[in-house]
VEXTORKOL-294160 format. One record per residue (C-alpha): residue in three letters; y, z, x. Coordinates in steps of 0.5 Angstrom, whole numbers, plus 500, padded with zeros to 3 digits. Example, Ala and Ser with C-alpha at 12.3 -4.5 7.8 and 13.67 -1.06 7.14 Angstrom:
<rs>
<resn = ALA; y = 491; z = 516; x = 525>
<resn = SER; y = 498; z = 514; x = 527>
</rs>
This chain:
<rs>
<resn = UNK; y = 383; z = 566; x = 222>
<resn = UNK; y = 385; z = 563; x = 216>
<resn = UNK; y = 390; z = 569; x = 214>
<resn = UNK; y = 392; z = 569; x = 222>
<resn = UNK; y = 395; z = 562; x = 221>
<resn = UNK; y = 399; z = 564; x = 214>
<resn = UNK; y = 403; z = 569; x = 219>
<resn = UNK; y = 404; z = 564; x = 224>
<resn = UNK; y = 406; z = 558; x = 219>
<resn = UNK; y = 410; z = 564; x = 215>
<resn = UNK; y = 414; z = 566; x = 221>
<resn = UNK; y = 415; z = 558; x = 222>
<resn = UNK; y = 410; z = 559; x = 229>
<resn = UNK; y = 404; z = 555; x = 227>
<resn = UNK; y = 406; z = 549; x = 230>
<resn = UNK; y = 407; z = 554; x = 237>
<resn = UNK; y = 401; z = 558; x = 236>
<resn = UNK; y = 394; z = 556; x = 235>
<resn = UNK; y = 388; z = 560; x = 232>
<resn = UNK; y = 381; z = 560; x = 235>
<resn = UNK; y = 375; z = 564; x = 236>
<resn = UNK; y = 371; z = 563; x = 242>
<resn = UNK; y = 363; z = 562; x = 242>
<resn = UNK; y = 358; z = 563; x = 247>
<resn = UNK; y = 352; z = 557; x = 248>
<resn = UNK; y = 348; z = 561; x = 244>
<resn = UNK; y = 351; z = 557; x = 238>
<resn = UNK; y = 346; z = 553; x = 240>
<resn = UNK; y = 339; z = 551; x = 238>
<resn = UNK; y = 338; z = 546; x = 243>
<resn = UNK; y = 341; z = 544; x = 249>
<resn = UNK; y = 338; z = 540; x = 252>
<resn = UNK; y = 338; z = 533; x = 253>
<resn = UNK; y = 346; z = 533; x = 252>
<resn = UNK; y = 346; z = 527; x = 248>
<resn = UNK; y = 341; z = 532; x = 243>
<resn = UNK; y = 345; z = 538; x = 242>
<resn = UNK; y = 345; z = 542; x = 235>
<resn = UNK; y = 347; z = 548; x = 232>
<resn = UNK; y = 343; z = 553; x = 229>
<resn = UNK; y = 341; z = 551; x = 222>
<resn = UNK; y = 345; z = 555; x = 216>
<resn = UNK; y = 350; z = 558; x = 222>
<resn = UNK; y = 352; z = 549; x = 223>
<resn = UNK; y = 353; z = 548; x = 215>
<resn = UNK; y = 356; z = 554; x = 212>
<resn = UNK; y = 360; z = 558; x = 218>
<resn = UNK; y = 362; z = 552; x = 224>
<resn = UNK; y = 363; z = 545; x = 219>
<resn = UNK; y = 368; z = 549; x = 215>
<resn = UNK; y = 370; z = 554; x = 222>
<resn = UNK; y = 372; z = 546; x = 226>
<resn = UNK; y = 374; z = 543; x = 220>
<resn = UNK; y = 380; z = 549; x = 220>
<resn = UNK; y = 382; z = 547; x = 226>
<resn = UNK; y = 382; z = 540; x = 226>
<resn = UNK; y = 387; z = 541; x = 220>
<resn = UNK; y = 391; z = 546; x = 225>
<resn = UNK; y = 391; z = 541; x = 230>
<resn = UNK; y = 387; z = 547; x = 234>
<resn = UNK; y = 381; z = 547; x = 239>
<resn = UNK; y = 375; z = 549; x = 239>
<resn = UNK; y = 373; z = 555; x = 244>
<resn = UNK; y = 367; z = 555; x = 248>
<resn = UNK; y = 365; z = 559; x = 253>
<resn = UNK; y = 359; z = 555; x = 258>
<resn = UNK; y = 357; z = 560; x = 263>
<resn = UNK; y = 352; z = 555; x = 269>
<resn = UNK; y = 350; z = 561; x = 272>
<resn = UNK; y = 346; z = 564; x = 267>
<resn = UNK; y = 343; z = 557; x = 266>
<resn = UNK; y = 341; z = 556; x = 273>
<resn = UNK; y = 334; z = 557; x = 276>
<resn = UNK; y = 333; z = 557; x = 285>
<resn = UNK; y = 331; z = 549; x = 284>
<resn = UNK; y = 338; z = 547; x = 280>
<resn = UNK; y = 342; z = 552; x = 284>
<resn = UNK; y = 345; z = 546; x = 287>
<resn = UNK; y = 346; z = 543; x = 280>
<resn = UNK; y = 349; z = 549; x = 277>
<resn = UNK; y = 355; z = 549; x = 283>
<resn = UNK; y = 357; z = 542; x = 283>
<resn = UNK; y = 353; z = 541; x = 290>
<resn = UNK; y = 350; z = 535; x = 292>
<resn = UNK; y = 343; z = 534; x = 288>
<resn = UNK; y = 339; z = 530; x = 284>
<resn = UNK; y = 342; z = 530; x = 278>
<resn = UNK; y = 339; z = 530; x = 271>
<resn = UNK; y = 337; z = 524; x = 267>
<resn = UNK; y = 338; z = 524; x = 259>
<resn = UNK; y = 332; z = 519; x = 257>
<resn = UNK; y = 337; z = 519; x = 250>
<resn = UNK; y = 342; z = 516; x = 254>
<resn = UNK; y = 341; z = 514; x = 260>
<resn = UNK; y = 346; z = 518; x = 263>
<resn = UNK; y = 344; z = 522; x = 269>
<resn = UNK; y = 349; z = 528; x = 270>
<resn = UNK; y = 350; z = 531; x = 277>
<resn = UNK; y = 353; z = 538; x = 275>
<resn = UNK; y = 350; z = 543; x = 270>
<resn = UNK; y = 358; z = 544; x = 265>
<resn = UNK; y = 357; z = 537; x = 263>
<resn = UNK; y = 351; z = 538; x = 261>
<resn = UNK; y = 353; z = 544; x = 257>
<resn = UNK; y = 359; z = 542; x = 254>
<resn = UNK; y = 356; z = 534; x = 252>
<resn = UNK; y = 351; z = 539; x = 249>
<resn = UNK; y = 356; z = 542; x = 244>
<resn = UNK; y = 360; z = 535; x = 243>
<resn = UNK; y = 354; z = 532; x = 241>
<resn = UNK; y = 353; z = 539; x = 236>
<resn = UNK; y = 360; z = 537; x = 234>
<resn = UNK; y = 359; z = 531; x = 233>
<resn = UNK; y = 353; z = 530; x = 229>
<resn = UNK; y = 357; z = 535; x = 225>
<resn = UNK; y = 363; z = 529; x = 224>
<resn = UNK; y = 367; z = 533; x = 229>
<resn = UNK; y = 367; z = 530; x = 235>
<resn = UNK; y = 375; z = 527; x = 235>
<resn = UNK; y = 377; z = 535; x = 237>
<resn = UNK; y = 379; z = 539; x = 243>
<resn = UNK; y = 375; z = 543; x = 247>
<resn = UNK; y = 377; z = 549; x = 251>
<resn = UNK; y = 372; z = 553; x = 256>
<resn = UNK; y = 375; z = 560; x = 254>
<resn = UNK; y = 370; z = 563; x = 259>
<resn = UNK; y = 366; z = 561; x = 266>
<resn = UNK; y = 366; z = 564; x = 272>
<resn = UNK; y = 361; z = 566; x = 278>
<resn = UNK; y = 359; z = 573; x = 280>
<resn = UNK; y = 360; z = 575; x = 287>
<resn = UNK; y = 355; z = 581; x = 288>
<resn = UNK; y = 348; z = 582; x = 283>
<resn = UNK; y = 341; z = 584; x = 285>
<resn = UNK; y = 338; z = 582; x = 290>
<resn = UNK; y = 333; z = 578; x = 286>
<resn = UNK; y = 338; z = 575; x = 282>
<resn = UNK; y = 338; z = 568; x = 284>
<resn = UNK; y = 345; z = 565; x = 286>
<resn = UNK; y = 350; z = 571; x = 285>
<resn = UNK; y = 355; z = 573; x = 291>
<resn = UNK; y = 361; z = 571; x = 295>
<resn = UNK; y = 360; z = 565; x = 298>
<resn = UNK; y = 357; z = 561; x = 291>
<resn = UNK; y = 363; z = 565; x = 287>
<resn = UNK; y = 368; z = 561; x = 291>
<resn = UNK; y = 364; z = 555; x = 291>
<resn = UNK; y = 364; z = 555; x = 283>
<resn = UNK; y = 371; z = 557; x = 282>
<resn = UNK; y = 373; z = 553; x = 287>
<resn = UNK; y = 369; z = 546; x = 285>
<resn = UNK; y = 370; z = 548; x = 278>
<resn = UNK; y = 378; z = 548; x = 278>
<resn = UNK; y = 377; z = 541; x = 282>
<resn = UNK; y = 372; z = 538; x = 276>
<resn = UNK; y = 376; z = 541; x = 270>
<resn = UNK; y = 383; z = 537; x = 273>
<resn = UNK; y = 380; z = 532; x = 275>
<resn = UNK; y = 381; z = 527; x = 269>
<resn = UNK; y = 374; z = 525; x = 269>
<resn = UNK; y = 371; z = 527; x = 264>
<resn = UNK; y = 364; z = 528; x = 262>
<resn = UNK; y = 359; z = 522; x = 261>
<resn = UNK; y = 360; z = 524; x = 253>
<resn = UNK; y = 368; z = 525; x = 254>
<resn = UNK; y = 370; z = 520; x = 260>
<resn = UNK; y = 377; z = 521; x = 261>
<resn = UNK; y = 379; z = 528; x = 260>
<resn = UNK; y = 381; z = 535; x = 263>
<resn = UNK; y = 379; z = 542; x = 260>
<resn = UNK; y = 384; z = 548; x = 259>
<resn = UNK; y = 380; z = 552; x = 263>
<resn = UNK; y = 380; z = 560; x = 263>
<resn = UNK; y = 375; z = 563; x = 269>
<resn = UNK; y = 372; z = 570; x = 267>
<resn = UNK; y = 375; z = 575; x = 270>
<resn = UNK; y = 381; z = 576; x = 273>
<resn = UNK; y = 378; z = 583; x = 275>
<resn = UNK; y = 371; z = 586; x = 276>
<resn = UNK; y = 370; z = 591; x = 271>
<resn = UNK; y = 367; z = 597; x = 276>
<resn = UNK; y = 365; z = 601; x = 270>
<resn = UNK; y = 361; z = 597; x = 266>
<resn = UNK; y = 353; z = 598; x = 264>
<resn = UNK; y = 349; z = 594; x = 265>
<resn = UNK; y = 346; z = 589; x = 271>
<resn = UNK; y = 349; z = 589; x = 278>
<resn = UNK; y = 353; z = 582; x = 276>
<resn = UNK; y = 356; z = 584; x = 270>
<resn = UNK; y = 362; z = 588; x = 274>
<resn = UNK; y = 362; z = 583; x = 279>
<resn = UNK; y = 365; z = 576; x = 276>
<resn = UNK; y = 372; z = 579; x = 278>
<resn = UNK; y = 377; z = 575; x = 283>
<resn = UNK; y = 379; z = 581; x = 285>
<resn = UNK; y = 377; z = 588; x = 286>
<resn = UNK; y = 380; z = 594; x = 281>
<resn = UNK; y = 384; z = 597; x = 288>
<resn = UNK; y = 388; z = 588; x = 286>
<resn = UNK; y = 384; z = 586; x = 293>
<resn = UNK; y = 381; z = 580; x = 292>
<resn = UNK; y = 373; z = 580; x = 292>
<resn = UNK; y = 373; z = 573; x = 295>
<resn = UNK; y = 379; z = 567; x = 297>
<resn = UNK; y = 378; z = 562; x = 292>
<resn = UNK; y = 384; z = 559; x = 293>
<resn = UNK; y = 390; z = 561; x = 289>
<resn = UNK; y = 392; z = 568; x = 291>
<resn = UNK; y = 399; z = 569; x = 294>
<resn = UNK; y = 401; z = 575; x = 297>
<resn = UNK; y = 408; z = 578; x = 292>
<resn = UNK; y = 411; z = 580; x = 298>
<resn = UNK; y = 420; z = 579; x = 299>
<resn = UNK; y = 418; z = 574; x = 304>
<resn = UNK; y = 411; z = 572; x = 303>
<resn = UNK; y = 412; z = 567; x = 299>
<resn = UNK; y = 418; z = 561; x = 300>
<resn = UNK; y = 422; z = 558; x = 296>
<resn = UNK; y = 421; z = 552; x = 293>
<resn = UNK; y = 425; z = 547; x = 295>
<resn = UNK; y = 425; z = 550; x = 303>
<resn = UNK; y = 419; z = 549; x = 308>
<resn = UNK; y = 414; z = 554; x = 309>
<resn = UNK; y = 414; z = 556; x = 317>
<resn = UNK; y = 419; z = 550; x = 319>
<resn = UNK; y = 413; z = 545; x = 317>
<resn = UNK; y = 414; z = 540; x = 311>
<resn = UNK; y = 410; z = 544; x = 304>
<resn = UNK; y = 404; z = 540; x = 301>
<resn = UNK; y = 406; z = 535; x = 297>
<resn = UNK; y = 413; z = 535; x = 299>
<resn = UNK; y = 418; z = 529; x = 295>
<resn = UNK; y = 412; z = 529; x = 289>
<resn = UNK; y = 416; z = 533; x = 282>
<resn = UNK; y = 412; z = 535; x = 276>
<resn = UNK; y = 415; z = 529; x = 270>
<resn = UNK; y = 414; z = 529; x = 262>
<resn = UNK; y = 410; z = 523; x = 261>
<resn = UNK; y = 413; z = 518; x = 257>
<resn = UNK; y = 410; z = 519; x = 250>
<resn = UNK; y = 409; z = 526; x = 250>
<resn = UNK; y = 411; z = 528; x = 244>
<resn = UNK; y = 416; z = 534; x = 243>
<resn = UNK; y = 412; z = 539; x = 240>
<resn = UNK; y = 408; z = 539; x = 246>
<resn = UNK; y = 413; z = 538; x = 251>
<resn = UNK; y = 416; z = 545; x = 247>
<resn = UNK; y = 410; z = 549; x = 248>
<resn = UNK; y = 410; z = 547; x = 257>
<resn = UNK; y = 417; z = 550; x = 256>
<resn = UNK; y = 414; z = 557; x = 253>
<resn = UNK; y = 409; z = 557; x = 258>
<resn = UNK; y = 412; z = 556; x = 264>
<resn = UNK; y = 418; z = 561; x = 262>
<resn = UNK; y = 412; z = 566; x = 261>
<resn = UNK; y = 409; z = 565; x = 268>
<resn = UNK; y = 415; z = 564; x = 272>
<resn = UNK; y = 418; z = 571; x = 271>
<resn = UNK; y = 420; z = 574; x = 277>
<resn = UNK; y = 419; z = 568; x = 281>
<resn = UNK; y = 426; z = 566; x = 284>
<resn = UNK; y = 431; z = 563; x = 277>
<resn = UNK; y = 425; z = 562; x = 273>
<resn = UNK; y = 428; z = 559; x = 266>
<resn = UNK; y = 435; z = 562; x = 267>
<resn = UNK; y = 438; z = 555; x = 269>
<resn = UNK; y = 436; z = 552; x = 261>
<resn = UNK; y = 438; z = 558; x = 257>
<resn = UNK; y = 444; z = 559; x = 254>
<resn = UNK; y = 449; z = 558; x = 258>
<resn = UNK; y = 446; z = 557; x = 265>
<resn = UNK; y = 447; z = 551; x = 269>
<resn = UNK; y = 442; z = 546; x = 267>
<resn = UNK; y = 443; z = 548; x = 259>
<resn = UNK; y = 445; z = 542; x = 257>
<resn = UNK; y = 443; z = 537; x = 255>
<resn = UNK; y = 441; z = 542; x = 249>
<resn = UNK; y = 434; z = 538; x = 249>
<resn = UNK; y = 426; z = 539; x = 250>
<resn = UNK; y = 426; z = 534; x = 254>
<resn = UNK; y = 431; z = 535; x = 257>
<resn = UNK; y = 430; z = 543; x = 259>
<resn = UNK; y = 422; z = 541; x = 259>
<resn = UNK; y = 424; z = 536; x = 265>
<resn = UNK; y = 427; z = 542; x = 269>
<resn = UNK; y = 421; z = 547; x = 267>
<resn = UNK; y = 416; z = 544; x = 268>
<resn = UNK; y = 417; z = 542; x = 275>
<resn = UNK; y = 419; z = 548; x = 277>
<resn = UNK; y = 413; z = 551; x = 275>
<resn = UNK; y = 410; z = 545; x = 279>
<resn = UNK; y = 414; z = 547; x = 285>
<resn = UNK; y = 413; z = 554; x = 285>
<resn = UNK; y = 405; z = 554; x = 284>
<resn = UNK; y = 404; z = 550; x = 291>
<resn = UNK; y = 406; z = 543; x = 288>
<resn = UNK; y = 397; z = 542; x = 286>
<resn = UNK; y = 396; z = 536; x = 282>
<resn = UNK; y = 392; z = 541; x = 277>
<resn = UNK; y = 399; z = 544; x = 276>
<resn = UNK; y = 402; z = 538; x = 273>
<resn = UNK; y = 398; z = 537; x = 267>
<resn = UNK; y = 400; z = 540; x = 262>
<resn = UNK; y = 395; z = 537; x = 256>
<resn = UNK; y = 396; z = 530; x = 259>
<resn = UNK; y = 403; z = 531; x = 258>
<resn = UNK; y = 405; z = 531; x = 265>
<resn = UNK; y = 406; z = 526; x = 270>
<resn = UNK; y = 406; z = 527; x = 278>
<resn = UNK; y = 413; z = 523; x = 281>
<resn = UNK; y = 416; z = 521; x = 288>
<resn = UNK; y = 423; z = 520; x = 283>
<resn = UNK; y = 426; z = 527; x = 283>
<resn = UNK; y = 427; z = 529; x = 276>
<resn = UNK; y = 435; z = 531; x = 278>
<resn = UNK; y = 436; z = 523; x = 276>
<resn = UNK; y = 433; z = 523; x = 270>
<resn = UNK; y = 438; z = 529; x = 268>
<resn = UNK; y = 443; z = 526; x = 270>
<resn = UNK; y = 441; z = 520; x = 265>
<resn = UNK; y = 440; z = 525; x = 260>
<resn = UNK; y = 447; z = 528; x = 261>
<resn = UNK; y = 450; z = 521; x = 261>
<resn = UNK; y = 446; z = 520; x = 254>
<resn = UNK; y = 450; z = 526; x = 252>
<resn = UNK; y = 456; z = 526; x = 253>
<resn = UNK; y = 462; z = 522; x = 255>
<resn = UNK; y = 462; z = 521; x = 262>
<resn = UNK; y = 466; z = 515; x = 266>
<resn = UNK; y = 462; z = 514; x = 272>
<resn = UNK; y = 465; z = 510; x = 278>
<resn = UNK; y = 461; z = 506; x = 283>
<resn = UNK; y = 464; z = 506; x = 290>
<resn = UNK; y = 461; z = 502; x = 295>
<resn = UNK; y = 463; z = 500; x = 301>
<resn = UNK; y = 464; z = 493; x = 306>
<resn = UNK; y = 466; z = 492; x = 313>
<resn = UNK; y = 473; z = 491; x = 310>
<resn = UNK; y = 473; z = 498; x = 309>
<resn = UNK; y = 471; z = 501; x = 301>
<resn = UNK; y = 472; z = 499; x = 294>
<resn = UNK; y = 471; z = 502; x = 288>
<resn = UNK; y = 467; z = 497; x = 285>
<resn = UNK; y = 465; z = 498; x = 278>
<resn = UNK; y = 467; z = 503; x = 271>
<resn = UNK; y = 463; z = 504; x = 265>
<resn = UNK; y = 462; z = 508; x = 260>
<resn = UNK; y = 457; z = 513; x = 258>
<resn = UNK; y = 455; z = 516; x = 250>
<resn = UNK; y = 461; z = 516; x = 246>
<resn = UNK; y = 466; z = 513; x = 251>
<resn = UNK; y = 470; z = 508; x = 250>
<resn = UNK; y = 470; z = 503; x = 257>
<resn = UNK; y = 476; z = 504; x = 261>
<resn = UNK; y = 480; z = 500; x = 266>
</rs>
C-alpha cells in the first residue's frame, strides 16, 4: 500500500486515488455488544494501528466488508433485513439497534476507536444477499436477496447513521454484479450476483434499466408523456465542498456516463459548458447530470456528503459563474403598461459600468 501510493504521489495522483485494503469481520475478536469491539490481539498492535494510521495520513478509508446473512440465525432473520423486529440492546450503552449492520459496523468502530482511530472514514467494500442456497440455509432466496439490497441502499444514503456514527452515509458496494456459476463450494456462494451470467437479472432490486436505443428517456424529457420522478429537483455541490473533493465527483461521473447521452463532452475542451474553466463550475454540470441520468434518486446526489438536492436549476449558478469570469454587460429589460423599457446596466468581472 505504502509502495502503491509513492507511485500515485509520484505521478502527482495521490490526492485523486486512495489505497485501502478491504478486511472481512474476521478482524475481529469480539462483536458483540457493539460498543465492545476488538480486534484480534498482536493483528491490532502490530498490522491494523500502523495499517489505519496509513490511511489516515493518506486521508483514505478504512474498508470492511459486513456480511448480516452469515450472521443471522432463524430468530434474527428479520434483524439481519432490516424488518420490523425487537432490536438488540447494548447493556454498555443502552442503545437498542434494530438492524444487524449497525451493529457490525458500530463493533469496528468501537475496535477502531479503542485504537485512537475513530475519526476515519469507513467504507462497506462488500455486502450482499444470496438469491438461492440449500434448502436447509436460513434466509437464502429471491425474495430476501431484494429485500437486503433494496433496504440496504435505503439505509447506506439515508444520512442516519449508526448509534455509534449518527449522521453518516456509507460509500456502498453490494457483492456482486453477477453470480459466479463455477465457483465450488456451497449453493449460496454462486448466488449473490443481481444478475445471471446470460446478463438476466437473477431478481428486480430496482436499479436495472434496460440499454435499448429507446428504452431509457432523456434526461430533460418525461418518461411516457408523464411528469419523471423528481422532476424541477437538480443535483448541486454543496457550499463548502472542498475542490478536491468536487474533482474526484468530476472523474467519477465522466467514467460512469460514458455512452449515456453527451455525458462530459459538454465540459472538456471545447465544449459548449467548458467555460468557466473551473471545478466548480464543471462539477455543477457533472454531477447533475449524473443525477439526472440516474432516475433523479436522492441516493445519487451524494457524493461524499458533498452534493445538495435543489429546486434551483444549476444553469443559473453557471450563468453566475460565467458572470464571475468574464466581461459581460448584463441589460435588464422590464416591462409596464406604457409598454417596455430598459431598465437597468451593470457590469460583470472586468468590466468596466457603462452608460
Amino acid at each position: 500500500m505504502q509502495t502503491l501510493h509513492a507511485a500515485l504521489a509520484g505521478a502527482s495522483l495521490d490526492r485523486r486515488i486512495q489505497i485501502s485494503t478491504p478486511h472481512s469481520l474476521g478482524i475481529l475478536s469480539a462483536s458483540t455488544p457493539p460498543s465492545a469491539g476488538k480486534f484480534h490481539g498482536g493483528y491490532d498492535v502490530h498490522i491494523l494501528k500502523p495499517l489505519l494510521g496509513f490511511l489516515r495520513s493518506t486521508n483514505s478509508p478504512f474498508m470492511i466488508n459486513p456480511y448480516p446473512f452469515f450472521g443471522c440465525s432463524e430468530e434474527t432473520l428479520d434483524y439481519a433485513l432490516f424488518r420490523p423486529n425487537l432490536g438488540f440492546l447494548d447493556p454498555n450503552t443502552r442503545i437498542r439497534y434494530t438492524n444487524m449492520l449497525d451493529a457490525q459496523l458500530d463493533a469496528v468502530f468501537s475496535a477502531m476507536k479503542s485504537l485512537g482511530f475513530g475519526d476515519l472514514e469507513i467504507v462497506i467494500a462488500e455486502t450482499g444477499w444470496p438469491s438461492k442456497g440449500e434448502p436447509s440455509q436460513i434466509g437464502a432466496g429471491q425474495e430476501n436477496a431484494a429485500q437486503y439490497n433494496r433496504n440496504l441502499m435505503r439505509h447506506v444514503n439515508s444520512g442516519d447513521g449508526t448509534p455509534l456514527m449518527p449522521n453518516r452515509t456509507f460509500e456502498t458496494y453490494i457483492f456482486s454484479l453477477f453470480n459466479e456459476d463455477l465457483k465450488p463450494g456451497p449453493t449460496c456462494e454462486r448466488n449473490f450476483g443481481l444478475f445471471g451470467p446470460d446478463l438476466t437479472p437473477a431478481y428486480d432490486v430496482g436499479i436495472a434499466r434496460s440499454s435499448g436505443p429507446t428504452a431509457t428517456p432523456s434526461p430533460a424529457e418525461p418518461d411516457g408523456g408523464g411528469e419523471r420522478k423528481g422532476a424541477g429537483k437538480w443535483c448541486v455541490a454543496k457550499e463548502g465542498a472542498d475542490v478536491d473533493s468536487l474533482q474526484r465527483n468530476i472523474d467519477y461521473v465522466c467514467g460512469a456516463l460514458v455512452g449515456l447521452g453527451p455525458g462530459c463532452g459538454p465540459i472538456q475542451e471545447g465544449g459548449e459548458c467548458f467555460f468557466p474553466d473551473t471545478v466548480r463550475a464543471h462539477a455543477a454540470y457533472a454531477m447533475n447530470a449524473f443525477y439526472q441520468a440516474m432516475g433523479r434518486n436522492d441516493y445519487d446526489c451524494d457524493f461524499r456528503r458533498t452534493g445538495a438536492i435543489t429546486a434551483v436549476d444549476p444553469s443559473l449558478l453557471l450563468l453566475k459563474l460565467r458572470f464571475d469570469s468574464f466581461c459581460v454587460y448584463a441589460f435588464i429589460f422590464t416591462c409596464d403598461d406604457d409598454g417596455g423599457r430598459w431598465c437597468n446596466f451593470a457590469g460583470y468581472g472586468n468590466c468596466k459600468y457603462g452608460h
